[in-house]
C-alpha positions in Angstrom: 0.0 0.0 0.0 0.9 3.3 -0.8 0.8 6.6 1.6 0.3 9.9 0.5 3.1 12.8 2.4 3.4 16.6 1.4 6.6 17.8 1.1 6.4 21.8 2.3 8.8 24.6 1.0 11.5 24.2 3.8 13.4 26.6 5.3 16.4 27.9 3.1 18.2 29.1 5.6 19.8 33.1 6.3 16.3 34.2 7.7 14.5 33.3 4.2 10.8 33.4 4.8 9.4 33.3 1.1 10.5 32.2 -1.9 9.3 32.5 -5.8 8.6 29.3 -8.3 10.8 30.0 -11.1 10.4 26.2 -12.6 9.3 23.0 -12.3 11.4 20.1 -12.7 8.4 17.3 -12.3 5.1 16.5 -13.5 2.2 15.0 -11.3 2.5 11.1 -12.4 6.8 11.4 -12.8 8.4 8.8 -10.2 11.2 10.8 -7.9 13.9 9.6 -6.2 15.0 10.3 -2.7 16.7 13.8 -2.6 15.8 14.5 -5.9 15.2 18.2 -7.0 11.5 18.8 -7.7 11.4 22.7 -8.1 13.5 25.6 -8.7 13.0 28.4 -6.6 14.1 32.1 -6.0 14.9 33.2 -3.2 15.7 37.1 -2.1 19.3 35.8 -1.8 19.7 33.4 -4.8 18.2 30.6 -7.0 18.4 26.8 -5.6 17.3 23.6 -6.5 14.4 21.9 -3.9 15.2 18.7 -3.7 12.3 16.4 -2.2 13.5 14.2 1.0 10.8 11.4 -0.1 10.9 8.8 -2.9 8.0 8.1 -4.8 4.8 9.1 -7.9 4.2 12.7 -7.4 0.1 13.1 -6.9 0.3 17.2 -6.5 1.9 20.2 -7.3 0.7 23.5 -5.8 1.8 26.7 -7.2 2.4 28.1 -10.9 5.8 29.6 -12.1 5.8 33.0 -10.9 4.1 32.2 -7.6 5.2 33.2 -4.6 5.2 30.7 -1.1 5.7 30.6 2.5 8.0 28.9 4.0 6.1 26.3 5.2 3.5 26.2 2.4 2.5 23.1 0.7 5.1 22.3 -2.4 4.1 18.5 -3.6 2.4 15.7 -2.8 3.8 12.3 -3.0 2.8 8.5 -2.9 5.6 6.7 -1.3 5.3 2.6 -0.7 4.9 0.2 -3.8 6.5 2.5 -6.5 9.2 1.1 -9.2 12.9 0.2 -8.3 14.4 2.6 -10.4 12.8 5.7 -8.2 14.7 3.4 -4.7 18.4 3.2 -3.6 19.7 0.5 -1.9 18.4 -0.3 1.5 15.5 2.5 0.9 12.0 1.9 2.7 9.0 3.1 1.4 8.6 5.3 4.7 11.8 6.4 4.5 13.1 10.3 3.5 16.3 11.4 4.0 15.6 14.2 5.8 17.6 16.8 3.4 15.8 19.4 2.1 18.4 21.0 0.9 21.9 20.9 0.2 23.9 22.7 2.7 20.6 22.7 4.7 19.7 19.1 5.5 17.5 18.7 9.0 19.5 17.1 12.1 17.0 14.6 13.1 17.2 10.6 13.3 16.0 8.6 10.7 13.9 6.9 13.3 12.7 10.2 14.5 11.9 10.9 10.9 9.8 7.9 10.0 7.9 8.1 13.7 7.0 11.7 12.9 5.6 11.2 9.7 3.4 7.5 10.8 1.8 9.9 13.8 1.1 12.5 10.9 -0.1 10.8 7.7 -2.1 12.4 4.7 -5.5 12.3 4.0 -5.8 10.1 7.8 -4.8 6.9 5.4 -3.2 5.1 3.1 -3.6 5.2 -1.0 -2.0 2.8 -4.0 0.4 5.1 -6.1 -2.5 4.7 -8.8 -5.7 5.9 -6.9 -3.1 8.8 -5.8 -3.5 11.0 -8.5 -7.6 11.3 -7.8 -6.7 12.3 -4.2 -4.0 15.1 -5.2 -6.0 17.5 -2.7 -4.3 16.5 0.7 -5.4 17.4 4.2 -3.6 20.6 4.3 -4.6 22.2 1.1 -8.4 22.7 2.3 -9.7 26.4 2.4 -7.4 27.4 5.4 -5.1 27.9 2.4 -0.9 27.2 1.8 -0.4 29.4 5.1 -2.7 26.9 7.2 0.1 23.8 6.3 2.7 25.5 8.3 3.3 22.2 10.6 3.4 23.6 14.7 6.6 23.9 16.4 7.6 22.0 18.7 6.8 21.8 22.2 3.9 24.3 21.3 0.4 23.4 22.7 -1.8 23.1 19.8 -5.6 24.5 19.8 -7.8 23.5 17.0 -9.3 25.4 14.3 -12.0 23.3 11.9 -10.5 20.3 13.7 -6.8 20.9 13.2 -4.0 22.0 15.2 -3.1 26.0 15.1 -0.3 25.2 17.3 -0.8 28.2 19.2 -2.6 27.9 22.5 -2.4 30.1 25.9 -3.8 30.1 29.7 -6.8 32.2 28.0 -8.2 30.0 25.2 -6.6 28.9 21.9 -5.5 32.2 19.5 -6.7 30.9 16.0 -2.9 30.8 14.0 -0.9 28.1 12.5 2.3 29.7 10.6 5.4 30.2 13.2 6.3 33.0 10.7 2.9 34.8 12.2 3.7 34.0 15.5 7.4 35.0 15.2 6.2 38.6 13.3 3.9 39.5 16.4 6.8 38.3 19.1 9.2 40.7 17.6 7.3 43.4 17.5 5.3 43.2 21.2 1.9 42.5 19.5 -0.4 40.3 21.1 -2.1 38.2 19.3 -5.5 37.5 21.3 -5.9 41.0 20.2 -6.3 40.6 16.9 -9.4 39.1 14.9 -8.3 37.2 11.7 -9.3 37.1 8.2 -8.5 33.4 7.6 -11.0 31.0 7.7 -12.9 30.6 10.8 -11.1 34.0 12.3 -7.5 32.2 11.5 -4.8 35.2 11.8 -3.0 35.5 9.0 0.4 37.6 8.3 -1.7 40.1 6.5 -3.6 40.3 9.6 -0.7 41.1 11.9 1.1 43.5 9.3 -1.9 44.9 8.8 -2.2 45.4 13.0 1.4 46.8 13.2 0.8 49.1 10.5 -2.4 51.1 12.3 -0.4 50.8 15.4 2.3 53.0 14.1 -0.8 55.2 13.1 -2.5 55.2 16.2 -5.3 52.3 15.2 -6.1 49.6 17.4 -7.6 46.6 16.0 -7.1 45.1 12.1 -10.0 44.7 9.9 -12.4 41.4 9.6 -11.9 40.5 6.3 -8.5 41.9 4.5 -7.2 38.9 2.2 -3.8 37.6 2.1 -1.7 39.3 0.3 0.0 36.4 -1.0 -1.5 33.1 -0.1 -5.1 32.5 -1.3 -8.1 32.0 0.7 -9.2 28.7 -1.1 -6.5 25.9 -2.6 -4.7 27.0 -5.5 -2.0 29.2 -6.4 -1.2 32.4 -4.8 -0.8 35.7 -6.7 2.4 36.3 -8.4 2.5 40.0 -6.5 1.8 41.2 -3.2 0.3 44.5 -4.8 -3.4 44.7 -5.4 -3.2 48.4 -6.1 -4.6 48.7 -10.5 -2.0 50.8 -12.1 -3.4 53.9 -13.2 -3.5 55.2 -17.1 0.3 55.6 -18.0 1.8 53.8 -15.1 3.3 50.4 -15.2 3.8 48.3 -11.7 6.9 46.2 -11.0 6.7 44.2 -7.9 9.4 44.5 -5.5 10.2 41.3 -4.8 12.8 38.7 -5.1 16.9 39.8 -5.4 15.3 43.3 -6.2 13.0 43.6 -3.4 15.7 42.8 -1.1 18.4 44.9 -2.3 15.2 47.6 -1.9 15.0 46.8 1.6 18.5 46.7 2.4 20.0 50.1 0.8 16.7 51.6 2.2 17.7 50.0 6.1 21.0 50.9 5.2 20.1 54.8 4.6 17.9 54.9 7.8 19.7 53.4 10.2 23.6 54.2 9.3 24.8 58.2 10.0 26.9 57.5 6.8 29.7 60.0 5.8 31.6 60.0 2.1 35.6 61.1 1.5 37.3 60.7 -1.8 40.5 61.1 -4.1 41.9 61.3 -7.0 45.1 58.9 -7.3 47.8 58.2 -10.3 46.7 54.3 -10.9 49.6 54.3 -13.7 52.0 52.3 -11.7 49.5 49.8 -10.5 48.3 49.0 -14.1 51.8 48.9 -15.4 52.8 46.2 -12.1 49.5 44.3 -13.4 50.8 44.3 -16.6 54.0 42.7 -15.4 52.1 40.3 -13.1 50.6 39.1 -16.1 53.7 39.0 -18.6 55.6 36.6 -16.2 52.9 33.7 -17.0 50.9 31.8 -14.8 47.2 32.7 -14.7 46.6 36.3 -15.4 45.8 38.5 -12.1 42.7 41.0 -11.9 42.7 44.5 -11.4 39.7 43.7 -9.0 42.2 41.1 -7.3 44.6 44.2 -6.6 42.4 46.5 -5.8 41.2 43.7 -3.2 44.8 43.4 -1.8 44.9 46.9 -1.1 41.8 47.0 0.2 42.8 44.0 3.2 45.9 45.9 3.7 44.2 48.8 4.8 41.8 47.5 7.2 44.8 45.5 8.9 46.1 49.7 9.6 42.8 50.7 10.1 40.5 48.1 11.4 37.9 50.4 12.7 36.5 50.0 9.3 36.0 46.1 9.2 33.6 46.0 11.8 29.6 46.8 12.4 27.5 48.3 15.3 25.6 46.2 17.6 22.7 49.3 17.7 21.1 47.2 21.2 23.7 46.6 22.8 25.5 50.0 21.6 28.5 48.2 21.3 31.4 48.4 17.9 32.1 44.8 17.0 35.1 44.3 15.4 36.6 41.2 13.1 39.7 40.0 13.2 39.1 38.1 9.6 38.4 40.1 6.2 35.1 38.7 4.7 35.2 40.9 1.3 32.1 41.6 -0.9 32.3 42.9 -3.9 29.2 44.4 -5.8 28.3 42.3 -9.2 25.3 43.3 -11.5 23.5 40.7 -13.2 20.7 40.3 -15.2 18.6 39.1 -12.4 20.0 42.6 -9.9 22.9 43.6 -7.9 24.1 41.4 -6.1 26.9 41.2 -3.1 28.9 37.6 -3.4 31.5 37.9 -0.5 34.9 36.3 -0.9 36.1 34.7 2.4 39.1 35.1 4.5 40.5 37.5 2.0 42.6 39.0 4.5 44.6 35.4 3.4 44.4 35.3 -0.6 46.9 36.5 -2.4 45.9 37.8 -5.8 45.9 34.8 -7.5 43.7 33.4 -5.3 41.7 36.2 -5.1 41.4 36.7 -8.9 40.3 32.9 -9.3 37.2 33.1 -6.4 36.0 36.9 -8.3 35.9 34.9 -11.2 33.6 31.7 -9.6 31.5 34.1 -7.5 31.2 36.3 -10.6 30.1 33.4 -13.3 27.7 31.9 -10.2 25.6 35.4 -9.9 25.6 35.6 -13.8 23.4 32.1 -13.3 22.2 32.4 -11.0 23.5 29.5 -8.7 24.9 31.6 -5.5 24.1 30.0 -2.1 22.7 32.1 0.5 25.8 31.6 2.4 27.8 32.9 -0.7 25.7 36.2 -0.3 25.7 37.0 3.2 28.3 37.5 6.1 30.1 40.4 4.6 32.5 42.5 6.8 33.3 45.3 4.0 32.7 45.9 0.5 34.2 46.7 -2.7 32.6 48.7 -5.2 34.3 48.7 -8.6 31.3 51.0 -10.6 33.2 52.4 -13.0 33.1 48.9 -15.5 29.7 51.1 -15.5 31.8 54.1 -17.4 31.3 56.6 -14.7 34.3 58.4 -12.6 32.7 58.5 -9.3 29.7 58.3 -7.1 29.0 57.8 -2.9 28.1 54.5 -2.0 25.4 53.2 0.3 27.4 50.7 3.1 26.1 47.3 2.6 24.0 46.6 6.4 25.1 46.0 8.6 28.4 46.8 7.3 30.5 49.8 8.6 32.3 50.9 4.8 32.1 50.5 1.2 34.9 51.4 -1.0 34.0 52.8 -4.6 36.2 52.7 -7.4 35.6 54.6 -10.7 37.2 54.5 -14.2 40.6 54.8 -14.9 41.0 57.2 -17.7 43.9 59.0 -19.1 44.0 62.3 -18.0 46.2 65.6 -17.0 48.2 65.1 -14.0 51.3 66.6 -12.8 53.7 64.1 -12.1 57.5 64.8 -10.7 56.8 68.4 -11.2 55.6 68.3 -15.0 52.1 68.1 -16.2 51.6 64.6 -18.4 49.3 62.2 -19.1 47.8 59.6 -16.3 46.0 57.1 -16.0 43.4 58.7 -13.3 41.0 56.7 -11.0 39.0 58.2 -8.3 38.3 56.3 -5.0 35.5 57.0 -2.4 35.0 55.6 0.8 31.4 55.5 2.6 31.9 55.0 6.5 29.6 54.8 9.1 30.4 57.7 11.3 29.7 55.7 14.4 32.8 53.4 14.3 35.3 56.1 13.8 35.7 59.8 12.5 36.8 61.4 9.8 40.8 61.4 10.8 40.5 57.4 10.4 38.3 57.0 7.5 40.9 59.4 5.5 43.8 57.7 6.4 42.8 54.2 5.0 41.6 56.3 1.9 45.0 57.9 1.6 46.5 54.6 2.2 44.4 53.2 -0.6 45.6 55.8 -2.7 49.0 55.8 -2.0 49.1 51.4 -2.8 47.6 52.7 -5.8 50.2 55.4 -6.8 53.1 53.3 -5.4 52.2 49.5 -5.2 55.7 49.0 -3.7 54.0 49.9 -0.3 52.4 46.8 -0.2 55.5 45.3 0.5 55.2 46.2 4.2 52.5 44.5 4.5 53.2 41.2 2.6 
């Protein structure tokens, strides 16, 4: 006999809470293998592969391309028991998942723990053949509460019941009508309580709509959410969500891009950046001559060819080891200046998906070489789009080089929750007076960003200088090598 699990968009990891179907890599009816990838998804941080931790015929998909899920919400359904050979490995049991669901990402339980959980919580209360599957592709969890509604409870949370089935929220007072720990979580952080609140979901569930919507007349001076406001992503009856979180019509002449995805998040980070960070902006002028012509040399010798960016990196660790007020961040709670003692370097890429920040870690240890082959493999992963969130976050300073854009100079927002950014422009041939005679340069101007917190103006213009003068005279690096 077959039985029938759901498989629910796990958690990617780095704080994710949502991701976008950008393809599927099944059909209902296709036979799966244990850890196989079932969906491509994007992510605010990158686009990964999902694979599916069960073996089996897949009975259900929910959710076009282009939709937008919960973490938590329903993904697939499949029939796992008597299915074909070819979809087993050896020693595989019907019941059996491997727990992964994703690479890098894979859950910590048991086995055992794994299989006991999912006997105590089967599908549609029993058990189906893999061909009377397909007519049942409609699980428990997909009924009008909605994708939001299969969020599974937390555990060692008392559940309450709402049509019958746990909410997984319940309190000395009575059970509060909400399932998703995302919900839960969103009210926690901000002080809202949620016996408060009267929810739009079915039978008064409270959705995240429902809570955003709360926090939002809060911050007005309103006390209590509407009755009715739909979800502004996950529908009120099975089926897919809307592609955008906007329900405003464009008016005549307008055209309406949702924010969302690599986009929305670079929205919400250079817009945290400018609100919460007293940012302050220095640059220069310097004489890159003698660095390109030391590249140039570099590169003449043989061996794999060295990057300007990979330079310009070197520099850049230099200077923080002279100035490491700069490769640090404020902890705004504790009103405390952390500092690193290792150089985690991002460097800003645009691709035809956004801007995006890969980091490059322990740089403070690369010499150019290495430093010019791991631009390159970060670089060629954000073209396709294959970064991992780990690839993407943990930054302790940035590089900027904007002037592959054409332009000379500009002031930088500081990646949060980063203390500087250093910008780089064009080199150009220009007039400059060098050994007391006017000639021809190759000119580049520099910029620094600094949070004014961490240090003043004295420090931020000595790394710049500093910068500057490696640039000028890349002999001074040899103090530091």
């Amino acid at each position: 006999m077959a039985q029938v699990l759901e498989f629910k968009l796990p958690d990617l990891g780095e704080g994710l809470t949502e991701a976008e179907i950008v393809r599927w890599l099944v059909e209902v009816g296709d036979v799966v293998a244990i850890d196989q990838p079932v969906v491509e998804v994007e992510t605010a941080k990158a686009m990964v592969e999902v694979p599916c931790p069960y073996g089996g015929v897949v009975t259900a998909r929910f959710g076009e391309e282009g939709t937008e899920l919960p973490v938590g919400a329903p993904l697939i359904t499949v029939a796992v028991g008597e299915r074909p050979a070819s979809a087993s490995g050896p020693g595989d049991t019907a019941s059996e998942g491997s727990g992964n669901v994703l690479v890098g990402y894979g859950t910590s339980e048991a086995p055992a723990r794994r299989r006991r959980v999912r006997q105590e919580r089967p599908v549609s209360g029993g058990s189906a053949t893999a061909g009377q599957a397909g007519a049942a592709a409609a699980p428990v969890h997909a009924q009008a509460a909605g994708p939001e509604a299969a969020v599974a409870t937390q555990a060692g949370e008392p559940p309450a019941q709402v049509n019958g089935q746990a909410t997984g929220l319940g309190t000395d007072d009575g059970p509060v009508p909400v399932i998703s720990p995302l919900v839960r979580r969103l009210a926690r952080q901000n002080g809202l309580d949620l016996r408060e609140l009267t929810g739009s979901g079915p039978d008064g569930l409270i959705l995240r709509a429902d809570v955003e919507y709360a926090l939002r007349a809060a911050g007005q001076g309103a006390t209590a959410a509407p009755a009715a406001e739909p979800h502004p992503r996950v529908p009120q009856a099975p089926g897919p969500a809307p592609a955008s979180r906007s329900s405003a019509p464009a008016a005549p002449g307008e055209i309406r891009t949702p924010l969302k995805g690599i986009r929305g998040a670079v929205a919400d980070k250079l817009a945290r950046s400018r609100r919460e960070i007293p940012d302050a902006t220095c640059w220069v002028d310097a004489d890159a001559t003698e660095l390109m012509r030391a590249r140039a040399a570099m590169n003449a010798a043989g061996g794999p060819k060295i990057s300007l960016l990979a330079l310009l990196a070197r520099i850049c660790t230099a200077a923080l080891t002279r100035f490491p007020e700069l490769n640090s961040t404020v902890d705004a709670e504790a009103r405390e200046v952390v500092r690193f003692d290792h150089v985690h370097l991002g460097f800003a890429a645009q691709t035809d998906r956004g801007l995006v920040v890969p980091v490059v870690r322990d740089a403070h240890a690369r010499d150019a070489e290495s430093l010019t082959a791991e631009f390159a493999r970060l670089t060629e992963a954000g073209r396709t789009g294959t970064l991992t969130p780990g690839e993407l976050t943990g930054g302790t300073f940035t590089l900027n080089n904007y002037g592959v854009f054409g332009v000379d100079g500009s002031t930088p927002i500081i990646n949060h929750p980063e203390a500087a950014m250093l910008g780089v422009g064009r080199i150009v041939p220009k007039p400059w007076v060098h050994e007391g005679e006017l000639a021809v340069r190759q000119v580049v101007q520099l910029s620094l960003t600094f949070d004014h917190r961490v240090c003043d103006g004295g420090v931020a213009g000595g790394f710049l200088r500093y910068v500057a003068d490696c640039v000028e005279q890349p002999a001074v690096l040899l103090r530091t090598l």
